[in-house]
BATORKOL-391548 format. One record per residue (C-alpha): x, y, z. Coordinates in steps of 0.1 Angstrom, whole numbers, plus 5000, padded with zeros to 4 digits. Layout:
// residues N
XYZ;...
This chain:
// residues 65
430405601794;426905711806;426305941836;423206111849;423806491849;421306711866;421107111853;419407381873;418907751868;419907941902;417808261890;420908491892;421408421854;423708131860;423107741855;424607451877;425607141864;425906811885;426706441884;425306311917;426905961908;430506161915;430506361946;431806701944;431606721907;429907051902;430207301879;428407691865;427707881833;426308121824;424407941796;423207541799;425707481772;428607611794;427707441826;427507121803;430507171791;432707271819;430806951837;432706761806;435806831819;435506831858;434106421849;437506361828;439306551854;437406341883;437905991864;441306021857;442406151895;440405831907;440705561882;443805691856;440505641828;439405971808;436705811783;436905931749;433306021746;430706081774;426906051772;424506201798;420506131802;419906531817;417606631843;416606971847;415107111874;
């Protein structure tokens, strides 16, 4: 599965990750790598509430901001 993820730095040290295609899937870290991660599982946790699917593997084209 492919999703669009969008990454920004908030200038308090932290980054936010997003998947705009999933509303309210949002998630912080305080490195890119941990707000990528932690996005990994709010999109399994999101997909299997709405749809009873968790994909085995998850590819994202990243936009940073």
């Amino acid at each position: 599965m492919k999703l669009c993820i969008r990454i920004t730095f908030d200038g308090d040290g932290n980054y936010t990750a997003m998947c705009p295609s999933l509303p309210g899937c949002c998630c912080r870290g305080r490195t890119r790598e941990e707000a990528k991660q932690r996005l990994d599982e709010a999109i399994r946790g999101y997909l299997a509430a709405v749809s009873d699917f968790v994909p085995e593997n998850l590819m994202h084209d990243v936009v940073e901001v």
